[in-house]
C-alpha positions, 0 to 999 in steps of 0.5 A, a space after each residue: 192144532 192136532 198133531 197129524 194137522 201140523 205135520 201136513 201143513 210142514 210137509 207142504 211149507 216146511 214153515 219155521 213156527 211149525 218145527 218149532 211147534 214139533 220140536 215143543 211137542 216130541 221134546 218129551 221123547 228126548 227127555 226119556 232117552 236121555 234120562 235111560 242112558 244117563 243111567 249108564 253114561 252119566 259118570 262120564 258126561 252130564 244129562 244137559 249134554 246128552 239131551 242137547 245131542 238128543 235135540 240134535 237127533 230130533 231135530 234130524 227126524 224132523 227134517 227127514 221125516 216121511 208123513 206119507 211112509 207108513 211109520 209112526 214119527 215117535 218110532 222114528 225120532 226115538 232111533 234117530 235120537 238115540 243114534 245122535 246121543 250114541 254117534 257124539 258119545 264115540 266121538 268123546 272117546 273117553 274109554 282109555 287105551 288100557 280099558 280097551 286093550 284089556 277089552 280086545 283081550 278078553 274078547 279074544 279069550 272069550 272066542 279061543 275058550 269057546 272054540 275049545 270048550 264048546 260053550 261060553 266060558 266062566 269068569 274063572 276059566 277067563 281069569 285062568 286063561 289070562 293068567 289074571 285074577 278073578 276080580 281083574 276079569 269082573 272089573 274089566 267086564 263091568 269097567 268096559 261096559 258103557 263102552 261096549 255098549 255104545 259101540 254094539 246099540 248101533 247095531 241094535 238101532 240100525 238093524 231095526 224094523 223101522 230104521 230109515 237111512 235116509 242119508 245113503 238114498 233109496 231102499 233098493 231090495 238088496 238093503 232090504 234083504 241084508 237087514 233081514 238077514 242080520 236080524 236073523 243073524 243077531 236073533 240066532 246068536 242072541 238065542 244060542 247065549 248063555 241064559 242068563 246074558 240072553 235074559 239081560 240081552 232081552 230085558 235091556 234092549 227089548 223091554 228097555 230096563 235099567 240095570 237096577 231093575 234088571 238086578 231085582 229081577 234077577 236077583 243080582 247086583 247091578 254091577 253083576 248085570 253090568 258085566 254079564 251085560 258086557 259079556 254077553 257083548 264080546 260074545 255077540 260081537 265074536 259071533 258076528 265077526 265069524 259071519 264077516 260082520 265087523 266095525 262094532 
């Protein structure tokens, strides 16, 4: 039975047998998710896990999907999953307290030396606005960075083309417009980064690259990739808390 067969014939019973076939024929997609994000989460909790949250997700795109609205399921199931593996990992909350504090204060730095010099400030120029060393600053930046980027690929998920919430109703012309103007937003303030986080920006999100492979792009490690990654996160999010954007 063809994959379009099946998804007409649910949309009309919603049989059990036939989500179950679904469930069997998109199980792939969470197996690829998991795997890239286990990559950066994987020091901290177990692939099994982050594919059982994945399932979840999956099973939620099933349940939601719209045959009839002009999207393709993987597009769809693919945000869903990815947000159901981001939404559990929060609530693990398994960053320290010290971890984020030193976070929150290099964000802060990040925001008062930019306005100062009129750019992105060096590792160094933090290091010596912090009063710390410049290995203290490089282990933050790469220490905080899976936490950063849980908390930013929401964003990044729900600003999407094809992001459908089904759970807060109709789209009406006002969500609309606001999505559109945060992805002019997000696009302006990606492209005004310094070139080597836009890269990593680019490559990581937009063409889904790992940080190995990002690193021999680039020519650095991935423990550099990483923090320039987390970087060019804290700039982002002091950018878009200047538009009165917050809660990333």
């Amino acid at each position: 039975m063809k994959n379009e067969e099946i998804w007409q014939k649910y949309a009309k019973t919603k049989d059990r047998n036939l989500k179950e076939l679904l469930i069997e024929k998109y199980i792939y997609l969470v197996k690829i998710i998991a795997g890239r994000m286990y990559n950066y989460y994987g020091s901290k909790i177990d692939y099994d896990d982050l594919v059982g949250f994945g399932i979840i997700g999956l099973i939620d795109s099933i349940d939601k999907f719209d045959i009839n609205k002009n999207i393709k399921f993987e597009t769809y199931a693919q945000i869903r999953i990815k947000g159901a593996i981001i939404d559990n990992i929060r609530k693990l909350d398994w960053i320290p307290r010290s971890l984020r504090k030193k976070s929150k204060e290099i964000q802060i730095a990040l925001h008062n030396l930019d306005n100062k010099l009129g750019r992105a400030p060096t590792n160094e120029e933090l290091a010596e606005y912090l009063n710390v060393s410049l290995k203290e600053i490089e282990e933050t930046l790469a220490d905080t960075a899976n936490f950063n980027v849980t908390s930013l690929e929401e964003l990044f998920i729900n600003q999407g083309e094809y992001y459908i919430d089904d759970s807060k109703g109709k789209t009406t012309p006002e969500n609309i417009f606001e999505k559109k103007e945060l992805c002019r937003i997000l696009g302006d303030i990606i492209d005004k980064l310094p070139d080597n986080q836009k890269t990593v920006i680019a490559l990581y999100y937009f063409e889904e690259l790992t940080y190995k492979e990002i690193g021999k792009i680039m020519g650095l490690s991935e423990s550099r990739i990483s923090q320039i990654h987390s970087k060019a996160i804290l700039n982002i999010k002091n950018k878009l808390m200047q538009f009165g954007i917050k809660g990333y």
